[in-house]
C-alpha positions as CSV (number, residue, x, y, z in Angstrom):
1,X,0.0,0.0,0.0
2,X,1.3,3.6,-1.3
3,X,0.9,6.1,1.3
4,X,1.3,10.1,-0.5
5,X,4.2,10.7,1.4
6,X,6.1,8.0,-0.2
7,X,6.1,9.9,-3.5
8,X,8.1,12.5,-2.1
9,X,11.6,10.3,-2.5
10,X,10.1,9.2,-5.8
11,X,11.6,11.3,-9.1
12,X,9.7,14.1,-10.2
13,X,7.8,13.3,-6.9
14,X,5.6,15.6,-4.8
15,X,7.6,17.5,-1.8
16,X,6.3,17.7,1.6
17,X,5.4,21.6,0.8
18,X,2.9,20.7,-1.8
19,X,1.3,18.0,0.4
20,X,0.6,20.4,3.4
21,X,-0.7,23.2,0.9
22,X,-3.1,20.3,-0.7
23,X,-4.4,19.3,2.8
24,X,-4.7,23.2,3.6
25,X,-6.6,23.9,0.5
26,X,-8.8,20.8,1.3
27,X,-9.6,22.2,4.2
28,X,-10.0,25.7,3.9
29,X,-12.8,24.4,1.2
30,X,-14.6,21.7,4.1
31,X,-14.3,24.6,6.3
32,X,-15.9,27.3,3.7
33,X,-18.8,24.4,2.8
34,X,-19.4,23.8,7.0
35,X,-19.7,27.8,7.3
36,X,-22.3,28.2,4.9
37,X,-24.0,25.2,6.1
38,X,-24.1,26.7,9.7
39,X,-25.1,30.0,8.6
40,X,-27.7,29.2,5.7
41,X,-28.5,25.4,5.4
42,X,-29.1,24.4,9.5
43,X,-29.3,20.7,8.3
44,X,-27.8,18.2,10.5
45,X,-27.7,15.5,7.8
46,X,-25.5,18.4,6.2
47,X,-22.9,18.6,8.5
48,X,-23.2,14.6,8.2
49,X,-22.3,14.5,4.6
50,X,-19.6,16.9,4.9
51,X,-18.2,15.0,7.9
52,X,-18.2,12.0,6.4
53,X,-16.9,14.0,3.1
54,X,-14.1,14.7,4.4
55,X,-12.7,12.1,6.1
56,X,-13.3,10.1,3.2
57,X,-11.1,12.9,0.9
58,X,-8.4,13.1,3.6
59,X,-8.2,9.0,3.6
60,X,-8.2,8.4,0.1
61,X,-5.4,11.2,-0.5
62,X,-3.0,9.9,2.2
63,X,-3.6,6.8,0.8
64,X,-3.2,7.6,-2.2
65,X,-6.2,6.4,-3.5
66,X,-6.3,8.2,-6.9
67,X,-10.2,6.6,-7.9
68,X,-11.5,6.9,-4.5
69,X,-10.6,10.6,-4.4
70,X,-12.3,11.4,-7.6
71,X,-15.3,9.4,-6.5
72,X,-15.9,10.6,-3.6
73,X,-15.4,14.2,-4.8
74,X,-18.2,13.7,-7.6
75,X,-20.7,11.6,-5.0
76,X,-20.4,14.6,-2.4
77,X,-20.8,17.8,-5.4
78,X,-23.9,16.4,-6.3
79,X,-25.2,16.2,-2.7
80,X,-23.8,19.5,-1.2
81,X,-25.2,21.2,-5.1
82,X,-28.6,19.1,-4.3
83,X,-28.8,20.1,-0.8
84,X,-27.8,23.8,-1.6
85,X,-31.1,23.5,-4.1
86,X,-33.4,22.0,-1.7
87,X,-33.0,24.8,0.3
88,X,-32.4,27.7,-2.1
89,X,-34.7,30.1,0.3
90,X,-32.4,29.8,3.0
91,X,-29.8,30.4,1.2
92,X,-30.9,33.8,-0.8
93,X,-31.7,34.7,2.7
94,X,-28.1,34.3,4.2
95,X,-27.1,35.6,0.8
96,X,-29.1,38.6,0.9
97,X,-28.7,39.3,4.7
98,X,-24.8,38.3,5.3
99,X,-24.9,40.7,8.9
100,X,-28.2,41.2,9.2
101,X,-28.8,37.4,10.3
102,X,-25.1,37.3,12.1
103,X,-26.7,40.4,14.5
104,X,-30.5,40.6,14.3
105,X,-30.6,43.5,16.6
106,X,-28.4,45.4,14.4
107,X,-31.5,47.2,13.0
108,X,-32.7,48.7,16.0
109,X,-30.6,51.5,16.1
110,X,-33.2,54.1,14.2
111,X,-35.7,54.8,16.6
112,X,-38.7,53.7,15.7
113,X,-41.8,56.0,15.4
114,X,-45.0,55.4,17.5
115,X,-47.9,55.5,15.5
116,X,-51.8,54.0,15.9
117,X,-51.4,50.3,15.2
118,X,-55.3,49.6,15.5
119,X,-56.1,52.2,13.2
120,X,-53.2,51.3,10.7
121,X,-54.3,47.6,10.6
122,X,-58.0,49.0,10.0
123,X,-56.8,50.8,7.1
124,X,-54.8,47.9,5.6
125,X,-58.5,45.5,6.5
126,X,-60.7,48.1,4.0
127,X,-58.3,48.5,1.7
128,X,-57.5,45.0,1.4
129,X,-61.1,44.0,1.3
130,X,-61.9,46.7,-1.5
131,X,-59.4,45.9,-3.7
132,X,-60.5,42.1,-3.8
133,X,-64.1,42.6,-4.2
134,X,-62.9,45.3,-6.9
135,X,-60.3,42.4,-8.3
136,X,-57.8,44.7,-8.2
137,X,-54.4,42.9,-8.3
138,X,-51.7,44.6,-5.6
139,X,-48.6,43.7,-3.7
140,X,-47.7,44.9,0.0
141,X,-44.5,44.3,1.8
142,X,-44.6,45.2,5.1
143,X,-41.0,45.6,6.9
144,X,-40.1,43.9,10.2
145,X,-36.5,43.4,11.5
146,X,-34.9,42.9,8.2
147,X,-34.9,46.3,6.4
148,X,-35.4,47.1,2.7
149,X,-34.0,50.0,1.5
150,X,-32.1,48.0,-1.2
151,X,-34.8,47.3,-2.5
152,X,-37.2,50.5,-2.4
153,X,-34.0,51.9,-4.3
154,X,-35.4,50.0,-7.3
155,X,-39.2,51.8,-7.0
156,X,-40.5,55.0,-6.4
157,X,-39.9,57.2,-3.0
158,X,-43.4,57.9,-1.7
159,X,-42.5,58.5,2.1
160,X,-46.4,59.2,2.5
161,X,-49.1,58.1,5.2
162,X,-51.1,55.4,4.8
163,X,-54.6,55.6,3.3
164,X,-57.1,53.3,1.7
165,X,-57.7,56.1,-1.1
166,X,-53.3,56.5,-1.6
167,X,-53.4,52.8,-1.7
168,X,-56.5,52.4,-3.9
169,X,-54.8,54.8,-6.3
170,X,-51.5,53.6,-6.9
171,X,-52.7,49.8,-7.6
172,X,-55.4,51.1,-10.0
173,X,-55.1,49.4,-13.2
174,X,-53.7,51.9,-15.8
175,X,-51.6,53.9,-13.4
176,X,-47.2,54.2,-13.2
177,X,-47.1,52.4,-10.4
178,X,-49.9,50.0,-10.2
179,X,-47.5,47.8,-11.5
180,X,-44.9,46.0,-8.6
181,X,-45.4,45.9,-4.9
182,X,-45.9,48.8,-2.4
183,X,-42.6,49.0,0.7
184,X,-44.7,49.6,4.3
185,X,-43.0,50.4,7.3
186,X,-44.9,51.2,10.4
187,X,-48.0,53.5,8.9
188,X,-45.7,54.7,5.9
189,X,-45.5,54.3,2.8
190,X,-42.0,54.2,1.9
191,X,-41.7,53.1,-1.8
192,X,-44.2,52.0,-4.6
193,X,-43.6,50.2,-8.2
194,X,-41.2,47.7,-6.3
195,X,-40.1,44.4,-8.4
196,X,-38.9,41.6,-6.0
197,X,-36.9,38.6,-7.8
198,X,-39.6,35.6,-8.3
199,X,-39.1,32.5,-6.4
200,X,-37.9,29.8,-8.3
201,X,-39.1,27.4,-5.5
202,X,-41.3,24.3,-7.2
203,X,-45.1,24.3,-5.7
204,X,-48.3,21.9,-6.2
205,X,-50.4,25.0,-7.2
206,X,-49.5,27.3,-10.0
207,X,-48.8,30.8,-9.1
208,X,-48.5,34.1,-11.2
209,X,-45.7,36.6,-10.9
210,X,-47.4,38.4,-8.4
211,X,-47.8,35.5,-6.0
212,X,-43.8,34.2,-6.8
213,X,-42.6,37.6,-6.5
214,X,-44.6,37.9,-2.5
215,X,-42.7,34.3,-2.0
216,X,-39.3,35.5,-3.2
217,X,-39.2,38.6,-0.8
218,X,-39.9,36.8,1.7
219,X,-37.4,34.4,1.1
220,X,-35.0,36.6,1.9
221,X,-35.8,38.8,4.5
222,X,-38.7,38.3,7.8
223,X,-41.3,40.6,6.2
224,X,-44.6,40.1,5.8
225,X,-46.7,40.4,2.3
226,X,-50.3,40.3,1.2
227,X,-51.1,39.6,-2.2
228,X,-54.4,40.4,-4.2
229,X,-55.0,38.0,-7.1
230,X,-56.9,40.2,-9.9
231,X,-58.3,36.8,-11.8
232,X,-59.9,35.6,-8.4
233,X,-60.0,38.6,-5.6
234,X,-58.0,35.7,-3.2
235,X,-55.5,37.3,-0.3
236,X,-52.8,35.7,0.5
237,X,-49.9,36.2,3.0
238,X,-46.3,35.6,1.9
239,X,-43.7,34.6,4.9
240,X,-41.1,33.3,5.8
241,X,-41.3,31.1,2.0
242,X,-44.5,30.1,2.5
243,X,-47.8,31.1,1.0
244,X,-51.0,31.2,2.5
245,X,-54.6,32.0,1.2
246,X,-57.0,33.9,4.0
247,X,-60.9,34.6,3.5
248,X,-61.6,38.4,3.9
249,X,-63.5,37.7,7.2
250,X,-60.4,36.3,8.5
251,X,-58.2,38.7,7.2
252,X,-57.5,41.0,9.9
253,X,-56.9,38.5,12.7
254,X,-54.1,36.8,10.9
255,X,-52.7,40.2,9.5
256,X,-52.6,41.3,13.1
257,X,-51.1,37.9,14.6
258,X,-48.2,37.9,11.9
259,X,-47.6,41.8,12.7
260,X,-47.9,40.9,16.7
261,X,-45.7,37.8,16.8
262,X,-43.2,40.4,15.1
263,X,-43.6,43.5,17.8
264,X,-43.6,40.8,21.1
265,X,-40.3,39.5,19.3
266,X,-39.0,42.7,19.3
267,X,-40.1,43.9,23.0
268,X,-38.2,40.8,24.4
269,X,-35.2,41.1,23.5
């Protein structure tokens, strides 16, 4: 049995310098995989693989096990690229918000303005409830811990109070900025005619660019988004990667426990 280090006395052989910088590099790319993995993925049959990875890769190369090596390179690319795919959400989250995630309390330095929740939530109720009896199609992101200014760069700067006839007007079909989604935080309007990048996530129903463009926001970032359909009238509430379809009646109650869970979050810590 040829062990790597025996190659070093052989002619034209690898030297003992090259052999440490191999098993650095091999490392320092475990070690990159096992970060993102802890940051992004969170799957403990992830850190299995790439445990198992590489001690397999460290084995075959000390022994040098030429086939082995390349076998067990191709086997674990394939998982680590299917397992990166499976959970593509988390990782245009981690992608997205590098810091943000590392130190969630990182936004709370602005101070945040006091304004009439009970009254803001019964703005965003009629409003909600007249554009989908009117089958009005709209999109509105409302902002939580992760910020998105990035992304209201891309729109237009409204920085106006919110109101059911403001809102009615800008997703009135035929206007500028009916088209893309509306940027809330608090009771302001902060940007309007906002594209988010679709989800490409695979799901049982079929969804428009409306709907994919609610799930792709809220891929990467906390916030919460209602979405009018103008074929059907149906709300629904994009979060956390998930989509979910509310009657009108129930509307407000699950706006207001999304929004809640959020503020009590927030008041804890």
């Amino acid at each position: 049995m040829n062990f790597i280090w025996d190659t070093i006395n052989e002619p034209y052989g690898a030297d003992l310098g090259n052999i440490i910088l191999d098993i650095i590099i091999i490392s320092l790319i475990y070690g990159l995989l096992f970060f993102i993995f802890v940051k992004a993925i969170k799957r403990k049959s992830g850190y299995i693989l790439l445990g198992i990875s590489f001690f397999l890769t460290i084995l075959s190369y000390i022994f040098s096990l030429q086939l082995a090596l390349i076998v067990v390179s191709a086997i674990t690319s394939c998982l680590v690229a299917v397992m990166l795919f499976a959970n593509i959400g988390d990782l245009r989250y981690y992608i997205a918000n590098p810091f943000k995630r590392a130190n969630p309390k990182s936004n709370k330095n602005h101070v945040e303005k006091i304004f009439d929740r009970h009254a803001t939530y019964q703005i965003i109720d009629s409003t909600v409830k007249a554009l989908s009896k009117a089958k009005i199609g709209a999109l509105m992101t409302f902002e939580r811990q992760t910020l998105l200014d990035d992304f209201c760069k891309n729109g237009v700067k409204i920085d106006a109070p919110i109101s059911q006839e403001l809102l009615m007007t800008i997703f009135y079909p035929g206007t500028r900025l009916h088209d893309g989604a509306v940027i809330i935080h608090g009771d302001m309007i902060k940007s309007a005619a906002v594209f988010f990048t679709p989800s490409t996530k695979a799901f049982t129903n079929k969804y428009g660019s409306r709907h994919r463009a609610a799930i792709g926001i809220s891929e990467v970032s906390d916030s919460v988004t209602i979405v009018v359909s103008e074929e059907t009238g149906r709300i629904s509430f994009a979060v956390n990667g998930q989509i979910e379809s509310v009657t009108s009646d129930n509307f407000l109650r699950v706006f207001e426990n999304y929004m809640i869970d959020y503020e009590n979050s927030t008041e804890e810590e």
